[in-house]
C-alpha positions as CSV (number, residue, x, y, z in Angstrom):
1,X,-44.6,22.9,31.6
2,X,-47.2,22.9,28.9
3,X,-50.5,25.0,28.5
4,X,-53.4,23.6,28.8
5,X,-55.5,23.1,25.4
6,X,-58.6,25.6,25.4
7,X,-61.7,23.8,24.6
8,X,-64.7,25.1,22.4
9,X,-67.6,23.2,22.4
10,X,-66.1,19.9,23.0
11,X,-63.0,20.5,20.1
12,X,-59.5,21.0,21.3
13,X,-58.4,24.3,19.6
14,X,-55.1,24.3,18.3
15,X,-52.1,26.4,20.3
16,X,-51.0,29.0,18.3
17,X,-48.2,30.6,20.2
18,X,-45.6,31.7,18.3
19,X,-47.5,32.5,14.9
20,X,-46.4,36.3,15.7
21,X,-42.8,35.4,16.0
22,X,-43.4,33.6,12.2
23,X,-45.2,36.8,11.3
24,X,-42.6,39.6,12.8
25,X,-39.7,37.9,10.8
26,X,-41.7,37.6,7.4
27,X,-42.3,41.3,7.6
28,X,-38.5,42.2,8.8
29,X,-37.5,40.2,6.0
30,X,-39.8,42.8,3.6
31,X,-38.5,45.8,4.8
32,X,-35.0,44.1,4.6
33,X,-35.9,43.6,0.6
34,X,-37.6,46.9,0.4
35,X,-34.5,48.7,2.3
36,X,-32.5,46.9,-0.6
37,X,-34.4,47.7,-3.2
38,X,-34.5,51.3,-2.3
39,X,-31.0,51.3,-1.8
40,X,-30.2,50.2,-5.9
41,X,-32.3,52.6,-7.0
42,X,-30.7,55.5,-5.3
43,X,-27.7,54.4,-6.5
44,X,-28.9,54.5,-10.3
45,X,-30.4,57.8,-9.5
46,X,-27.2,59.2,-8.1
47,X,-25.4,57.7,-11.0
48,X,-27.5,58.9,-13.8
49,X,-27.0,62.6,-12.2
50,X,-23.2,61.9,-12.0
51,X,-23.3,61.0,-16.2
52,X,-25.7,64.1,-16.6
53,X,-23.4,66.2,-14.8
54,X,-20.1,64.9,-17.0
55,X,-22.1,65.3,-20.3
56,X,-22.7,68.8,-19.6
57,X,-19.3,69.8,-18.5
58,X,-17.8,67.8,-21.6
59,X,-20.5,69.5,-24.4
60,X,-19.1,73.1,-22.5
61,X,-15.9,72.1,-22.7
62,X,-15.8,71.0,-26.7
63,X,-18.2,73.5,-27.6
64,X,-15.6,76.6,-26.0
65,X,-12.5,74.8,-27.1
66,X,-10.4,76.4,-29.6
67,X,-8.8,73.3,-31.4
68,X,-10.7,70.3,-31.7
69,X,-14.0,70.3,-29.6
70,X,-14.4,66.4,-29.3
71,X,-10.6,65.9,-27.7
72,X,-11.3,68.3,-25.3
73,X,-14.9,67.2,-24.2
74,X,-13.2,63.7,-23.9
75,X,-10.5,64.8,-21.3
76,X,-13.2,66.2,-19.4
77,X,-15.5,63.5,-19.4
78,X,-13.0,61.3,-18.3
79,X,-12.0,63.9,-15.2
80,X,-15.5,63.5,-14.4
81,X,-15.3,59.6,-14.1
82,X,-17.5,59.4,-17.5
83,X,-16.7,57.5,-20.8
84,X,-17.4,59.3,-24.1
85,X,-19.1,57.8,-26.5
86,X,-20.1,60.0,-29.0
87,X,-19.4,63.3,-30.1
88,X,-20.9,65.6,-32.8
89,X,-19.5,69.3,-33.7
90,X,-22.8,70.8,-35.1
91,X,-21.2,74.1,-36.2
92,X,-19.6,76.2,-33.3
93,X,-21.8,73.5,-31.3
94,X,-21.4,69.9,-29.8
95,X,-23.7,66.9,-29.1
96,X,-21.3,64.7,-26.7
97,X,-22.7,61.4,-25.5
98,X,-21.1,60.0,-22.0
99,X,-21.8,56.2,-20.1
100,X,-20.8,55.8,-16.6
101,X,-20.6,52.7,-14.6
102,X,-23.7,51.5,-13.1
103,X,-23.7,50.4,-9.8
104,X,-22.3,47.3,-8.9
105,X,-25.0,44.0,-9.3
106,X,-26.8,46.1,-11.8
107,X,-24.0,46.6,-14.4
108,X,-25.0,43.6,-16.5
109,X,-28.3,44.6,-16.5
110,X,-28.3,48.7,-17.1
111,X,-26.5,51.2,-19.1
112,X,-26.3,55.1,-17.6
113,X,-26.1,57.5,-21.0
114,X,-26.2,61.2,-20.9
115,X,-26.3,63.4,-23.6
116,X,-25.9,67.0,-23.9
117,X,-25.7,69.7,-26.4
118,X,-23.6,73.2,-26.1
119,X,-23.1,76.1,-28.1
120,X,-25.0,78.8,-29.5
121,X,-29.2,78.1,-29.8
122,X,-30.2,76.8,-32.8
C-alpha cells in the first residue's frame, strides 16, 4: 500500500520517507572514520611514550656502565622493544637515539625517535 501524495497548492510534494535512514548511516559512517582515526593516533601516542621510555632507560644504562656505555645502552634498548640508532658518550655522559615500530598502516608513513641524554648536568 502506498501513501497518498500531499498536495500544496495544486503541486504534488515529493515523498521523502526514508531520507533519515540515508542520513543516520552517513553520520554512523563518520563516527566509524572518527572512531578510526582516534584509534591511530592513540596508537602513535602510546608508541612514541614506549620509544621515550626505552631512550631513557638506554642513556641510564650507558651513562652508569663501567665498560663501554653505547654497548650497554643498546642491550637495553633492545629489552625495551627499541632500536638504537645513535649513541654519543659526551664525557661520563650519553646522548642515545632509539626508533620503535610505528603502528601497523602507519609504518610507511611515520618514524617514532626518542632521544635522551644521561649523566652528570652540564
Amino acid at each position: 500500500m502506498t501513501r497518498p501524495r500531499a498536495r500544496c497548492g495544486g503541486r504534488a510534494v515529493p515523498d521523502e520517507a526514508g531520507a533519515a535512514t540515508v542520513l543516520g548511516v552517513a553520520l554512523a559512517g563518520l563516527l566509524l572514520l572518527l572512531g578510526v582515526a582516534l584509534a591511530e593516533l592513540g596508537a602513535v601516542v602510546v608508541a612514541h611514550r614506549r620509544a621515550q621510555a626505552a631512550a631513557d632507560l638506554a642513556a641510564l644504562a650507558g651513562a652508569t656502565s663501567r665498560a663501554d656505555g653505547c654497548l650497554a645502552a643498546d642491550r637495553v634498548a633492545l629489552a625495551n622493544g627499541a632500536a638504537l640508532t645513535a649513541c654519543t658518550p659526551e664525557g661520563s655522559a650519553v646522548l642515545v637515539t632509539v626508533r620503535v615500530d610505528a603502528p601497523p598502516g602507519l609504518d610507511r608513513v611515520l618514524v617514532i625517535e626518542a632521544r635522551a641524554r644521561a649523566g652528570p648536568a652540564p
